[in-house]
CHARMM-style PDB file with segment names, atoms N, HN, CA, C and O in Angstrom:
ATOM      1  N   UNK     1     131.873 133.249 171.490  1.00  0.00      PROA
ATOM      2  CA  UNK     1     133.160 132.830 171.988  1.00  0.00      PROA
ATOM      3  C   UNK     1     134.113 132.491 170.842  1.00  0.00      PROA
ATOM      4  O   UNK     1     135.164 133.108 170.670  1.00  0.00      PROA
ATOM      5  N   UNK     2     133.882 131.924 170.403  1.00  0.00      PROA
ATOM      6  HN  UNK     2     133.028 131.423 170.542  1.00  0.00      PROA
ATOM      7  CA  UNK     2     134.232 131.042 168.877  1.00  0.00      PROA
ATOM      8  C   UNK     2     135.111 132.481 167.693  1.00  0.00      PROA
ATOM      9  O   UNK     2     136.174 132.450 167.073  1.00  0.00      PROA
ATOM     10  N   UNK     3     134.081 133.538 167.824  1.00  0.00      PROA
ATOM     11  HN  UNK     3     133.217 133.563 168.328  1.00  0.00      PROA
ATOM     12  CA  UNK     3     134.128 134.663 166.761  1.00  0.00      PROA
ATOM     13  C   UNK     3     135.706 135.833 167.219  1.00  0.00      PROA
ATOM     14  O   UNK     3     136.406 136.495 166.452  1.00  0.00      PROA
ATOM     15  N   UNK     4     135.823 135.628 169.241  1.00  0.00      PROA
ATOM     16  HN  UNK     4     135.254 135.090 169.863  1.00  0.00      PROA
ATOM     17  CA  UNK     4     136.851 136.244 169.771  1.00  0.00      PROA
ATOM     18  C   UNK     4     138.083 135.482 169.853  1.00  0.00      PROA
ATOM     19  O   UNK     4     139.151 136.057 170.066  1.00  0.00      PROA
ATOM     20  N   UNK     5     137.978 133.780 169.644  1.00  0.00      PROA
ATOM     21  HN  UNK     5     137.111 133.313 169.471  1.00  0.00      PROA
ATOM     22  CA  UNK     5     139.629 133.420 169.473  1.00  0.00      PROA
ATOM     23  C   UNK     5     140.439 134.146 168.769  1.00  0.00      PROA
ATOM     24  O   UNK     5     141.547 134.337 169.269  1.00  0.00      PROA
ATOM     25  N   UNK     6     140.177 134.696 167.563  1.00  0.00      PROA
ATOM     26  HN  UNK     6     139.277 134.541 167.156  1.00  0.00      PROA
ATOM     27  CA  UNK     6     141.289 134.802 166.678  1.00  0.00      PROA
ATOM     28  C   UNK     6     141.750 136.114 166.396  1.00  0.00      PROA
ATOM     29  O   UNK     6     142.766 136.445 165.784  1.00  0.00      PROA
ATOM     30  N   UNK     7     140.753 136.916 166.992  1.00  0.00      PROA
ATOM     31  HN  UNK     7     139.927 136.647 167.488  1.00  0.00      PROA
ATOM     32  CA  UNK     7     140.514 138.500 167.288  1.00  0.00      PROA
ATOM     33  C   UNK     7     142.141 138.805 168.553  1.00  0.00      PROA
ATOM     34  O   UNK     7     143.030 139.648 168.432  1.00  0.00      PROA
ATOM     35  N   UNK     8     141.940 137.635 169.754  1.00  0.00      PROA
ATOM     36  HN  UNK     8     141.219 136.950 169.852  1.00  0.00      PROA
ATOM     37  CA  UNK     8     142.835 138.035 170.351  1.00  0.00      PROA
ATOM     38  C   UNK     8     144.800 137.592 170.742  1.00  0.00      PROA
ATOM     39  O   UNK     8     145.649 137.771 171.616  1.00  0.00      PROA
ATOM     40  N   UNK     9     144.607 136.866 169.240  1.00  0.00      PROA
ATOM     41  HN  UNK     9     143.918 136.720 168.530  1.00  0.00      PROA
ATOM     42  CA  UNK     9     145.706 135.961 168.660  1.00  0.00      PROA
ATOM     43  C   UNK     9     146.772 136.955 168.474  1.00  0.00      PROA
ATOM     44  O   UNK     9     146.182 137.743 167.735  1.00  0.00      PROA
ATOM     45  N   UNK    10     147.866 137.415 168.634  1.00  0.00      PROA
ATOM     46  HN  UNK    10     148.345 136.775 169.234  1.00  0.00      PROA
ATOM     47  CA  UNK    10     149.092 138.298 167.993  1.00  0.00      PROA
ATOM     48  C   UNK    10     149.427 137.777 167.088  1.00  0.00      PROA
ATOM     49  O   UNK    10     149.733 136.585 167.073  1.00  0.00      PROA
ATOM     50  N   UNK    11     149.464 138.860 165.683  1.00  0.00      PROA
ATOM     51  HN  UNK    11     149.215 139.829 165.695  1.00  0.00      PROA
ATOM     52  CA  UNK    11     150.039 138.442 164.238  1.00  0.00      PROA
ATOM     53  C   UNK    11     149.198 137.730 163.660  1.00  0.00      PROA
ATOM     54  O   UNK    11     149.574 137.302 162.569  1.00  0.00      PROA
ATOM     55  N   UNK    12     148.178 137.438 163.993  1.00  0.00      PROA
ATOM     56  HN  UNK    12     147.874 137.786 164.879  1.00  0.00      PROA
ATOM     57  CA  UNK    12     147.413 136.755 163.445  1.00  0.00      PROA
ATOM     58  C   UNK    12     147.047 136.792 161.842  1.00  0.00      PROA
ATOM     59  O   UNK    12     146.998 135.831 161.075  1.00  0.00      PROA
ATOM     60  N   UNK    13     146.810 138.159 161.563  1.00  0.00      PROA
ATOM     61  HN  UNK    13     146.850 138.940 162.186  1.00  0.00      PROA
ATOM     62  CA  UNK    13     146.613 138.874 160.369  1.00  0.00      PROA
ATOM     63  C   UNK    13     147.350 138.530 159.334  1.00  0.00      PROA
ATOM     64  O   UNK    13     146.801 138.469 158.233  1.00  0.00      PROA
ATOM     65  N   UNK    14     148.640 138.255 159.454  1.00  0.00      PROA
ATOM     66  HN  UNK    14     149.086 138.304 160.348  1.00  0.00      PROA
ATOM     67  CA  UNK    14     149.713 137.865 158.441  1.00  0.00      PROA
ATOM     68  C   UNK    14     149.334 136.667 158.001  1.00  0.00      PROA
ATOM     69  O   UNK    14     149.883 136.491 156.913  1.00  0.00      PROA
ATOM     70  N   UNK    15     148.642 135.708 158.308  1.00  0.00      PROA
ATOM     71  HN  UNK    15     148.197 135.851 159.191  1.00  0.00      PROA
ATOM     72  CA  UNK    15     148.159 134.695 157.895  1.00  0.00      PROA
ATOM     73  C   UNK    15     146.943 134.650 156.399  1.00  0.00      PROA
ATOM     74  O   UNK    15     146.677 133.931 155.436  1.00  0.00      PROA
ATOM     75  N   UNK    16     146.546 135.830 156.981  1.00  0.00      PROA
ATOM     76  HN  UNK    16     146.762 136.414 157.764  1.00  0.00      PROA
ATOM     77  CA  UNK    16     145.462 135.976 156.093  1.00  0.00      PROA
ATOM     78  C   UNK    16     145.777 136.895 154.771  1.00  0.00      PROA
ATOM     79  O   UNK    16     145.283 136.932 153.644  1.00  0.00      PROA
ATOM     80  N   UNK    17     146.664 137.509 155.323  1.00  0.00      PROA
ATOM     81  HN  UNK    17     147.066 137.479 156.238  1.00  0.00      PROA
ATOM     82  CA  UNK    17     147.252 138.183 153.849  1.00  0.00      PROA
ATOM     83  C   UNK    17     148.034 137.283 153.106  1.00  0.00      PROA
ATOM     84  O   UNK    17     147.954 137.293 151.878  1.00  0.00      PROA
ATOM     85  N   UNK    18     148.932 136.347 153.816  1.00  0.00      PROA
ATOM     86  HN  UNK    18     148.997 136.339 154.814  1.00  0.00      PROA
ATOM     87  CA  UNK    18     149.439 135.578 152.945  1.00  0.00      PROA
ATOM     88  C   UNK    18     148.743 134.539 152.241  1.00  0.00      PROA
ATOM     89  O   UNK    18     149.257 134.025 151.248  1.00  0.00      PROA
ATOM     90  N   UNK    19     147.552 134.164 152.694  1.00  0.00      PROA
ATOM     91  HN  UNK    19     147.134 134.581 153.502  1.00  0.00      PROA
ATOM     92  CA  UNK    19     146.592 133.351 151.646  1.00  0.00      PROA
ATOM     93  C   UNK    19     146.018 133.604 150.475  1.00  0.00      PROA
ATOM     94  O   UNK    19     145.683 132.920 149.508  1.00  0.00      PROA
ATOM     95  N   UNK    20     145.974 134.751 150.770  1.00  0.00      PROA
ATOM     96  HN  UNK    20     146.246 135.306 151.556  1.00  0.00      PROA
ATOM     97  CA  UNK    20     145.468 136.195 149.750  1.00  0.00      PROA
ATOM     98  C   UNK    20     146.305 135.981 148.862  1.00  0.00      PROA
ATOM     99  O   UNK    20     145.908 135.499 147.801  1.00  0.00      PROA
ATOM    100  N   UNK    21     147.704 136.283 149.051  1.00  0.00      PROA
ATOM    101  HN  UNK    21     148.026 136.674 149.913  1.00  0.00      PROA
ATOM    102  CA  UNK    21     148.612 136.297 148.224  1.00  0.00      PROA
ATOM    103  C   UNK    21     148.643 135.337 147.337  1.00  0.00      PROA
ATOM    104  O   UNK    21     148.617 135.554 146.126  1.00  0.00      PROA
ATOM    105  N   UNK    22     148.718 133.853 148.017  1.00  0.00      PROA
ATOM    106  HN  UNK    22     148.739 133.678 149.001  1.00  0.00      PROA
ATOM    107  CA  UNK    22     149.207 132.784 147.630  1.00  0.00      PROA
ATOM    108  C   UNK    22     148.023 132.297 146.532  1.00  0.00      PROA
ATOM    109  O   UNK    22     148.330 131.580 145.580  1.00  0.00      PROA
ATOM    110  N   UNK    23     146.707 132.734 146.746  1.00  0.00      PROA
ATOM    111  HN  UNK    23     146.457 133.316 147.520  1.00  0.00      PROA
ATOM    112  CA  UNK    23     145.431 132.736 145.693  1.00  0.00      PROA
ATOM    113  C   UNK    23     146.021 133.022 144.377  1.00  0.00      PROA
ATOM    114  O   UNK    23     146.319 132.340 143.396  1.00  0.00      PROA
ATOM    115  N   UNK    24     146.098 134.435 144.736  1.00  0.00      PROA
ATOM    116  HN  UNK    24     145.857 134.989 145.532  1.00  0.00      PROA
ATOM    117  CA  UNK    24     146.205 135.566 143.913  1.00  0.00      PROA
ATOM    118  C   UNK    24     147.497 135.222 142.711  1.00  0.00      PROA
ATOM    119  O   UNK    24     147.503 135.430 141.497  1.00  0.00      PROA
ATOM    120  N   UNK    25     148.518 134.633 143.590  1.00  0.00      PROA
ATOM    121  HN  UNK    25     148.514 134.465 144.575  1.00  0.00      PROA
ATOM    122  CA  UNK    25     149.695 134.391 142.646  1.00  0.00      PROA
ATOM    123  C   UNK    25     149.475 132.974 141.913  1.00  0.00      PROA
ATOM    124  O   UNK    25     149.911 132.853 140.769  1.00  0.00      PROA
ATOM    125  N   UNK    26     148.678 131.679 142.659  1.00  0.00      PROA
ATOM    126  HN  UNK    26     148.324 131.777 143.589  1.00  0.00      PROA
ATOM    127  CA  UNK    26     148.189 130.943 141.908  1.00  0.00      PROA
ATOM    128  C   UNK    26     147.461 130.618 140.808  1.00  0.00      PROA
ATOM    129  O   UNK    26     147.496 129.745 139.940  1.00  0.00      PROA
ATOM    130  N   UNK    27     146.636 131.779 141.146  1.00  0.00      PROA
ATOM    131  HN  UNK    27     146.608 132.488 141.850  1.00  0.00      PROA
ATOM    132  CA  UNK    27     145.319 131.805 140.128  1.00  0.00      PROA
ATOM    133  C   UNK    27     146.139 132.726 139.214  1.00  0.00      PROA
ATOM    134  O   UNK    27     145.976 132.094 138.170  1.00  0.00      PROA
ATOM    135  N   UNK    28     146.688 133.473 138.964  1.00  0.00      PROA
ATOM    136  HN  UNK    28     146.821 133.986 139.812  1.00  0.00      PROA
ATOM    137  CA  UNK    28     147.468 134.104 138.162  1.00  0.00      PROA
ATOM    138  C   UNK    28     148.692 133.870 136.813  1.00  0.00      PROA
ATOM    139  O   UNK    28     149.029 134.333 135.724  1.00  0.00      PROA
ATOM    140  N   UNK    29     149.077 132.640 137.964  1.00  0.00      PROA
ATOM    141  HN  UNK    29     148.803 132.263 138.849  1.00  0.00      PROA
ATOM    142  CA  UNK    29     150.191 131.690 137.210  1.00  0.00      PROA
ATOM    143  C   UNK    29     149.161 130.607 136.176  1.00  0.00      PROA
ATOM    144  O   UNK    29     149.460 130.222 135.045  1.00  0.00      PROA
ATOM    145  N   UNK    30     148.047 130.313 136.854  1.00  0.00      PROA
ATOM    146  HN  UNK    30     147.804 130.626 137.772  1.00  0.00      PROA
ATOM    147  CA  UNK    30     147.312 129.129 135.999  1.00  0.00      PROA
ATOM    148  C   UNK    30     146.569 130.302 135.052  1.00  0.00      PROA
ATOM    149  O   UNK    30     146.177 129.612 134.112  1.00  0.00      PROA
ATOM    150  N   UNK    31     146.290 131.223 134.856  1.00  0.00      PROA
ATOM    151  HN  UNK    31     146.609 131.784 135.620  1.00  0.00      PROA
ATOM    152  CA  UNK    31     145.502 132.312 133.943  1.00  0.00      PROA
ATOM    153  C   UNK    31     146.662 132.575 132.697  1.00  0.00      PROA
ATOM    154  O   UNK    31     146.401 132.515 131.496  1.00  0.00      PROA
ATOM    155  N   UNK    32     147.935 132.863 133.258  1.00  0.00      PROA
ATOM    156  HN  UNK    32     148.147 132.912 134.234  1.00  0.00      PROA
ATOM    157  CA  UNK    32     148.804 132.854 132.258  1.00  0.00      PROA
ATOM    158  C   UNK    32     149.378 131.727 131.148  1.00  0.00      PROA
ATOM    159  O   UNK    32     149.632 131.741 129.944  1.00  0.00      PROA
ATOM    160  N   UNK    33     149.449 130.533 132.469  1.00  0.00      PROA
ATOM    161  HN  UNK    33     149.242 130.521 133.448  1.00  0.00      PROA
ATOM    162  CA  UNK    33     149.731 129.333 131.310  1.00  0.00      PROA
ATOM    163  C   UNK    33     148.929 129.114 130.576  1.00  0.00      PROA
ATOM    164  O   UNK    33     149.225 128.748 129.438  1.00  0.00      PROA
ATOM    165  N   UNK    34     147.065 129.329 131.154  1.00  0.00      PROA
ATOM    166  HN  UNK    34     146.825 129.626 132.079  1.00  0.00      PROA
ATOM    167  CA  UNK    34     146.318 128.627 130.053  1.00  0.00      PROA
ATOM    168  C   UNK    34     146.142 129.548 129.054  1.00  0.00      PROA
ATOM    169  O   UNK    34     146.018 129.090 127.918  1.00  0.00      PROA
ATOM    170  N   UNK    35     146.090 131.017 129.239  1.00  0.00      PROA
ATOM    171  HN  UNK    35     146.190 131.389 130.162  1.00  0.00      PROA
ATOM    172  CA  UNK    35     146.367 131.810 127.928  1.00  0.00      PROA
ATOM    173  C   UNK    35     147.314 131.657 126.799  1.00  0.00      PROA
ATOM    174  O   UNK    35     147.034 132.023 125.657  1.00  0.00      PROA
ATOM    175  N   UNK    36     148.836 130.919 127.254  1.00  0.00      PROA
ATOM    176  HN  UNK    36     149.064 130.622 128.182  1.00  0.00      PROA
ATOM    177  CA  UNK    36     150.005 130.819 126.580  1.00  0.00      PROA
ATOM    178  C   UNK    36     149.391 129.105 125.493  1.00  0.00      PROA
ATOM    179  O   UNK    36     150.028 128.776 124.492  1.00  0.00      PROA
ATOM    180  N   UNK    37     148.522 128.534 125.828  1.00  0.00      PROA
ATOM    181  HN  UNK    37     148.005 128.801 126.642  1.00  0.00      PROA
ATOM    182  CA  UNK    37     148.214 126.784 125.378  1.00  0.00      PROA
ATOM    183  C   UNK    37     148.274 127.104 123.709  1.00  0.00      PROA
ATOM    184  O   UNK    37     147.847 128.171 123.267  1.00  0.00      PROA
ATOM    185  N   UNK    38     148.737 126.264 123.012  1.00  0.00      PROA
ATOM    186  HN  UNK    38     149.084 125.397 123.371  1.00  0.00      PROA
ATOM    187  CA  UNK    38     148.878 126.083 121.548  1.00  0.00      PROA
ATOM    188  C   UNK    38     147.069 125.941 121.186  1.00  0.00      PROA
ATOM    189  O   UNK    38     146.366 125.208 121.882  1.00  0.00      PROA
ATOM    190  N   UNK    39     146.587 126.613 120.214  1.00  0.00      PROA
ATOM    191  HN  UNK    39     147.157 127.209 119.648  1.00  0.00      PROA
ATOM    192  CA  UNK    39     145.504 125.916 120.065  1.00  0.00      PROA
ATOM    193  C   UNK    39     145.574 124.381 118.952  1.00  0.00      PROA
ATOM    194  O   UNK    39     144.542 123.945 118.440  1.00  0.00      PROA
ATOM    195  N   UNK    40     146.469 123.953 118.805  1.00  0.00      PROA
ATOM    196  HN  UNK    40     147.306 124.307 119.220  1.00  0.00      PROA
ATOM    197  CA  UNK    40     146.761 122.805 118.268  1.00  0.00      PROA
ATOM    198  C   UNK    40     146.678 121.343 119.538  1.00  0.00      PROA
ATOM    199  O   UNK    40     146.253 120.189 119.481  1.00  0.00      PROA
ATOM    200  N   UNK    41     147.229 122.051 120.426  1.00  0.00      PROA
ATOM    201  HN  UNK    41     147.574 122.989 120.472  1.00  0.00      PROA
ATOM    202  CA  UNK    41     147.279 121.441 121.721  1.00  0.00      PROA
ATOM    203  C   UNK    41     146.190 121.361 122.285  1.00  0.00      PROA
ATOM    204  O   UNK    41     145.806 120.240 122.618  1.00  0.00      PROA
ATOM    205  N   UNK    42     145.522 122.299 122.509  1.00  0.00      PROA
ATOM    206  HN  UNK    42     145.834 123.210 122.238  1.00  0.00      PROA
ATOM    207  CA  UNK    42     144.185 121.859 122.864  1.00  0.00      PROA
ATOM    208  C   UNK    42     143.231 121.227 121.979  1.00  0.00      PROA
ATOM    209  O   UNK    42     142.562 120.332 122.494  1.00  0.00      PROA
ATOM    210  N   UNK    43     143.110 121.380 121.282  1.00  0.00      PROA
ATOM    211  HN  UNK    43     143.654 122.108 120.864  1.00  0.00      PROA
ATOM    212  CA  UNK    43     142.431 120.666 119.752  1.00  0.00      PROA
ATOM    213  C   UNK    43     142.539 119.373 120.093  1.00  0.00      PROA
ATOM    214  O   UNK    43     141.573 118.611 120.138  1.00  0.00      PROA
ATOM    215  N   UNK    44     144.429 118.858 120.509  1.00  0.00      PROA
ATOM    216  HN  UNK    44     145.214 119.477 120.472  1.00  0.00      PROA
ATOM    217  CA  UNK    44     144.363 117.425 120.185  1.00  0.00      PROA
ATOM    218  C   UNK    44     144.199 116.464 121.646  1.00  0.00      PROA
ATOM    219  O   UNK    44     144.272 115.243 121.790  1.00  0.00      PROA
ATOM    220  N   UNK    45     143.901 117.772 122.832  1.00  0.00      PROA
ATOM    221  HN  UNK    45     143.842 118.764 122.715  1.00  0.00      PROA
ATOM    222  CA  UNK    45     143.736 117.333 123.867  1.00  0.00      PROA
ATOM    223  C   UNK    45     142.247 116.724 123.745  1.00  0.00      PROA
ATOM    224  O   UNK    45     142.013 115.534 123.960  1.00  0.00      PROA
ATOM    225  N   UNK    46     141.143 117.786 123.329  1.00  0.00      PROA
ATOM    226  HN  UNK    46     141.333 118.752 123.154  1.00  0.00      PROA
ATOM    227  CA  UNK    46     139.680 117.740 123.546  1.00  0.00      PROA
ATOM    228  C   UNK    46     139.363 116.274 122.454  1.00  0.00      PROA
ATOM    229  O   UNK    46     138.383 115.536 122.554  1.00  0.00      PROA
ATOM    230  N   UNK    47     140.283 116.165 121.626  1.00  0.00      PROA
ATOM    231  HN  UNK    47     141.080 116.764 121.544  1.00  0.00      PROA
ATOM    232  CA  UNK    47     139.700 114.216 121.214  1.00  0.00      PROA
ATOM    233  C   UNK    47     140.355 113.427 122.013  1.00  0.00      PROA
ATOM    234  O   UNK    47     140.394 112.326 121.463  1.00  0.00      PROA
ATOM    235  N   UNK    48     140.733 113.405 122.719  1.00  0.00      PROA
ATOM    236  HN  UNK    48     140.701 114.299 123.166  1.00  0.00      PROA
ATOM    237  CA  UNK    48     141.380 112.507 123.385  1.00  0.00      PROA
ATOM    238  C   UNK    48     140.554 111.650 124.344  1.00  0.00      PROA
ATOM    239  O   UNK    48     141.141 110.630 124.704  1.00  0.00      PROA
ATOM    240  N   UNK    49     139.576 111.793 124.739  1.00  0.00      PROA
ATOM    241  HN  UNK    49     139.099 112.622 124.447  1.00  0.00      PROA
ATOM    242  CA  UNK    49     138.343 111.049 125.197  1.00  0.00      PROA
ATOM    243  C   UNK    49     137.917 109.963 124.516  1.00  0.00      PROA
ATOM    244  O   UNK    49     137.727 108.825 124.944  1.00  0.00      PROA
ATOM    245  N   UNK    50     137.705 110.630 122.825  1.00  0.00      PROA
ATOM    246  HN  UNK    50     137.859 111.555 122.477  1.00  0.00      PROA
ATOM    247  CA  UNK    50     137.268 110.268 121.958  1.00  0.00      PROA
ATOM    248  C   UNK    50     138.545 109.392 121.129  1.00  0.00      PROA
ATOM    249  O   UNK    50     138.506 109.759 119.954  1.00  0.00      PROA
ATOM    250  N   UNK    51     139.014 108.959 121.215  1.00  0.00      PROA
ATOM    251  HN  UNK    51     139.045 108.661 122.169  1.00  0.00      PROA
ATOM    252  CA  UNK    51     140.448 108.746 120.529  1.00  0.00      PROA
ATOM    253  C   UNK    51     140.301 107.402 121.016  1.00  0.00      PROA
ATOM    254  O   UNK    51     140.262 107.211 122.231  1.00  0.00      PROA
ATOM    255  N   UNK    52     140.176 106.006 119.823  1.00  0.00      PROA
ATOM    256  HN  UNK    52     140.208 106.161 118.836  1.00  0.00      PROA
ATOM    257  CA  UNK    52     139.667 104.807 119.923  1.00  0.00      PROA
ATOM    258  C   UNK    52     141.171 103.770 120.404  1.00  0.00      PROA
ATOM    259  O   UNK    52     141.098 102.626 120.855  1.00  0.00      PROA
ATOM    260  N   UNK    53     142.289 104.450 120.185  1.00  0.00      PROA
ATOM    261  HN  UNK    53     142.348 105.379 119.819  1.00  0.00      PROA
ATOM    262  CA  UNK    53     143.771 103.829 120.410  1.00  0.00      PROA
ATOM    263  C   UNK    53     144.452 103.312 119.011  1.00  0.00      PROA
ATOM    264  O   UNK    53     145.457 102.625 118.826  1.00  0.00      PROA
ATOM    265  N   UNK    54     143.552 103.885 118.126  1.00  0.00      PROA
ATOM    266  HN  UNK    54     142.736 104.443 118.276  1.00  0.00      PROA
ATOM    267  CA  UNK    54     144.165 103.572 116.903  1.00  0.00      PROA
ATOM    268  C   UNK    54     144.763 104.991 116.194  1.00  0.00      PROA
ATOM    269  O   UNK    54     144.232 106.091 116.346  1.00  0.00      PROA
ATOM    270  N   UNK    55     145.819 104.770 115.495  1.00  0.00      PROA
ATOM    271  HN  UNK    55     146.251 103.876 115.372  1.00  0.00      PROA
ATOM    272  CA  UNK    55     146.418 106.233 115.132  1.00  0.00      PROA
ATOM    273  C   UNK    55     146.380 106.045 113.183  1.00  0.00      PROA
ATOM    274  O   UNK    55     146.605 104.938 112.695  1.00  0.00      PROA
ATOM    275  N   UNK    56     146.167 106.896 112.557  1.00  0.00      PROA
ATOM    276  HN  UNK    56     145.984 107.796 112.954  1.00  0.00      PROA
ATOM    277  CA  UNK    56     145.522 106.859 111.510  1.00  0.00      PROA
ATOM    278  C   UNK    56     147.303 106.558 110.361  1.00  0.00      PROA
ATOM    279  O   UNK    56     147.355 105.707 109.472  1.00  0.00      PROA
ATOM    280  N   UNK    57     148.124 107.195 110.619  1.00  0.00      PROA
ATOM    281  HN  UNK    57     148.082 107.886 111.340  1.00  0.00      PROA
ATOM    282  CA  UNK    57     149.411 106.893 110.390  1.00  0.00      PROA
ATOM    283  C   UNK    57     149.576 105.957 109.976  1.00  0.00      PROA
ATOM    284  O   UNK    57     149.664 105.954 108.748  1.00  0.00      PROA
ATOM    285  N   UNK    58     149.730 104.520 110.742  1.00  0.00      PROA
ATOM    286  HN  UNK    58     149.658 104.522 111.740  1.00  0.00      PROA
ATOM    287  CA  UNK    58     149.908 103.157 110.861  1.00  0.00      PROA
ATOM    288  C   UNK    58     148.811 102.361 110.132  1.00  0.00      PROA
ATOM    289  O   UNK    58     147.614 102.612 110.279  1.00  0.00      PROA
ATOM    290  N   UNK    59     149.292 101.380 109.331  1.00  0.00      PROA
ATOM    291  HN  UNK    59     150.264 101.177 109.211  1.00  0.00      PROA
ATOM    292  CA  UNK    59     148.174 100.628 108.780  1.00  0.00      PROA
ATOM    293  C   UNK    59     147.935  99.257 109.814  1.00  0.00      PROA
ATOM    294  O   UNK    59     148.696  98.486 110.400  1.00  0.00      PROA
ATOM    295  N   UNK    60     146.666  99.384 109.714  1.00  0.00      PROA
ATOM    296  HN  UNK    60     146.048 100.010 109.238  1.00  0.00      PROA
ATOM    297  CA  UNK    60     146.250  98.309 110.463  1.00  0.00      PROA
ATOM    298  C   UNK    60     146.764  96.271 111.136  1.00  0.00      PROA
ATOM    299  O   UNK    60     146.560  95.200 110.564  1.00  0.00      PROA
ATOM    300  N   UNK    61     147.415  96.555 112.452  1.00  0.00      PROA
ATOM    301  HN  UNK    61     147.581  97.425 112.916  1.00  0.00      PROA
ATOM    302  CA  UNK    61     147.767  95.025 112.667  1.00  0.00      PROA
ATOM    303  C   UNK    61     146.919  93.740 111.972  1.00  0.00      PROA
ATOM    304  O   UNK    61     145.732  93.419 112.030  1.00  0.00      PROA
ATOM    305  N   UNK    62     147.962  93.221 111.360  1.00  0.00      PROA
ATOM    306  HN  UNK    62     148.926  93.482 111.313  1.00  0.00      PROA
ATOM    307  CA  UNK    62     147.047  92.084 110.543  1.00  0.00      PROA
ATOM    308  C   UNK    62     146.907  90.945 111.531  1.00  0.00      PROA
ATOM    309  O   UNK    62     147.641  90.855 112.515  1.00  0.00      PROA
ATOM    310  N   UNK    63     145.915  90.047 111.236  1.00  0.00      PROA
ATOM    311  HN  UNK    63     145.319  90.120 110.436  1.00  0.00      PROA
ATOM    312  CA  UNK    63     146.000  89.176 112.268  1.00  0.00      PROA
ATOM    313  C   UNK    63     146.473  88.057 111.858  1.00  0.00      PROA
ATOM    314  O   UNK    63     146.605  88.140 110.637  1.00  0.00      PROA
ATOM    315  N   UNK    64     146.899  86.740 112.356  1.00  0.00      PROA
ATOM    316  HN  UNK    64     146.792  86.672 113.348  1.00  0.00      PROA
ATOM    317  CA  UNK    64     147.454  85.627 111.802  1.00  0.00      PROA
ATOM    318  C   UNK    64     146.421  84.833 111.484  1.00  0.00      PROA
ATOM    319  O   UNK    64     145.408  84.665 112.162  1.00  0.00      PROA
ATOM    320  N   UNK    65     146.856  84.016 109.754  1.00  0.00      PROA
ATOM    321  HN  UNK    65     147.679  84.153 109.203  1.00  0.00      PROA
ATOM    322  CA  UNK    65     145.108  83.462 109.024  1.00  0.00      PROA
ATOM    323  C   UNK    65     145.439  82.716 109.896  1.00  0.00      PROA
ATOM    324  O   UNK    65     144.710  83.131 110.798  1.00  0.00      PROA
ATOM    325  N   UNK    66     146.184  81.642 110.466  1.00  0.00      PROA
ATOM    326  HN  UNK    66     146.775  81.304 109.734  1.00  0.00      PROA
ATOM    327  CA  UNK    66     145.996  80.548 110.777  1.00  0.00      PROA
ATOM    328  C   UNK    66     146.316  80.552 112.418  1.00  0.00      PROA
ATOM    329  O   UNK    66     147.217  81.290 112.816  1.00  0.00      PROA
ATOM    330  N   UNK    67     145.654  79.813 113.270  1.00  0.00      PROA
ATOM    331  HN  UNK    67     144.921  79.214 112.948  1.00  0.00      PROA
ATOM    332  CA  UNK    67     145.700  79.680 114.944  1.00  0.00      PROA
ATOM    333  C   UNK    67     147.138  78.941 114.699  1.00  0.00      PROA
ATOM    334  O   UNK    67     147.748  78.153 113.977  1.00  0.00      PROA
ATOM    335  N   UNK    68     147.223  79.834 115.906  1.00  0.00      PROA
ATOM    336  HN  UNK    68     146.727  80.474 116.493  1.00  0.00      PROA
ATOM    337  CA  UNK    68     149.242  78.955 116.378  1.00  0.00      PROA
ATOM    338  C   UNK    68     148.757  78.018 117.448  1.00  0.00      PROA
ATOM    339  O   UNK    68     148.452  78.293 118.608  1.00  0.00      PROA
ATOM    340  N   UNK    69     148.742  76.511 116.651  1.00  0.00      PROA
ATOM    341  HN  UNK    69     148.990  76.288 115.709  1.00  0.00      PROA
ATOM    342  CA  UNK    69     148.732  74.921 117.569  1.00  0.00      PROA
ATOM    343  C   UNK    69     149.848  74.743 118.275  1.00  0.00      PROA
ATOM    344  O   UNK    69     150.080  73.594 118.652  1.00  0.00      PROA
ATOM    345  N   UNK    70     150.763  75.782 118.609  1.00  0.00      PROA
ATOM    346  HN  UNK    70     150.574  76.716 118.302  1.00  0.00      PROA
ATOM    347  CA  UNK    70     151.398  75.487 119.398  1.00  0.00      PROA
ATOM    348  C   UNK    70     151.017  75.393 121.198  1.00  0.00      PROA
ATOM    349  O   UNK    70     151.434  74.680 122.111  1.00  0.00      PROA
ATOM    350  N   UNK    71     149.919  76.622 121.093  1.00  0.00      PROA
ATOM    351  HN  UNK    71     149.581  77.202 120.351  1.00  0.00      PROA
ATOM    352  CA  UNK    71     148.887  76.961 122.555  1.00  0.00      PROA
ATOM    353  C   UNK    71     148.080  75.679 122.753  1.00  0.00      PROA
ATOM    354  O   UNK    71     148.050  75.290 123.920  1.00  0.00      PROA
ATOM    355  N   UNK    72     147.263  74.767 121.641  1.00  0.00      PROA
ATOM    356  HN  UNK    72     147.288  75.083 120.693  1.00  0.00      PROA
ATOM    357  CA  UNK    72     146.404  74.246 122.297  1.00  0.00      PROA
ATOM    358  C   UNK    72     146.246  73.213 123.320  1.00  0.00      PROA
ATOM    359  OT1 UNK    72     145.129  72.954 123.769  1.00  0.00      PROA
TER     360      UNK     72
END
C-alpha cells in the first residue's frame, strides 16, 4: 500500500529531480570552494585545536610583583 501512494500522486516526479539537482549543485559549490582554500589557510586552521591562546608576536603579560591591598 505504502509503495502505491506516490506512484499515483500527479507531478510527483519533479520533486525528485529537483533534489537531485539541489545535491548536485550543493555538493558542487562545496567541491569548488574547498579546492579554491589557501593552503596557508588551512595550515593555520588545522593548529587551531592546538593553539594554547598565546600568540608568539606579543611578549608575555607580566604579572604585578606586588598583590593590590586594595581587594582585601
Amino acid at each position: 500500500m505504502i509503495k502505491n501512494v506516490l506512484t499515483h500522486i500527479g507531478g510527483i516526479e519533479i520533486y525528485g529531480i529537483l533534489s537531485v539537482l539541489l545535491f548536485f549543485t550543493v555538493f558542487t559549490a562545496t567541491l569548488f570552494w574547498a579546492l579554491r582554500l589557501k593552503k596557508t589557510h588551512l595550515d593555520a586552521m588545522a593548529r587551531l585545536p592546538l593553539h594554547d591562546g598565546t600568540t608568539d608576536s606579543l611578549p608575555p603579560i607580566s604579572k604585578p610583583s606586588q598583590p593590590d591591598s586594595s581587594h582585601e
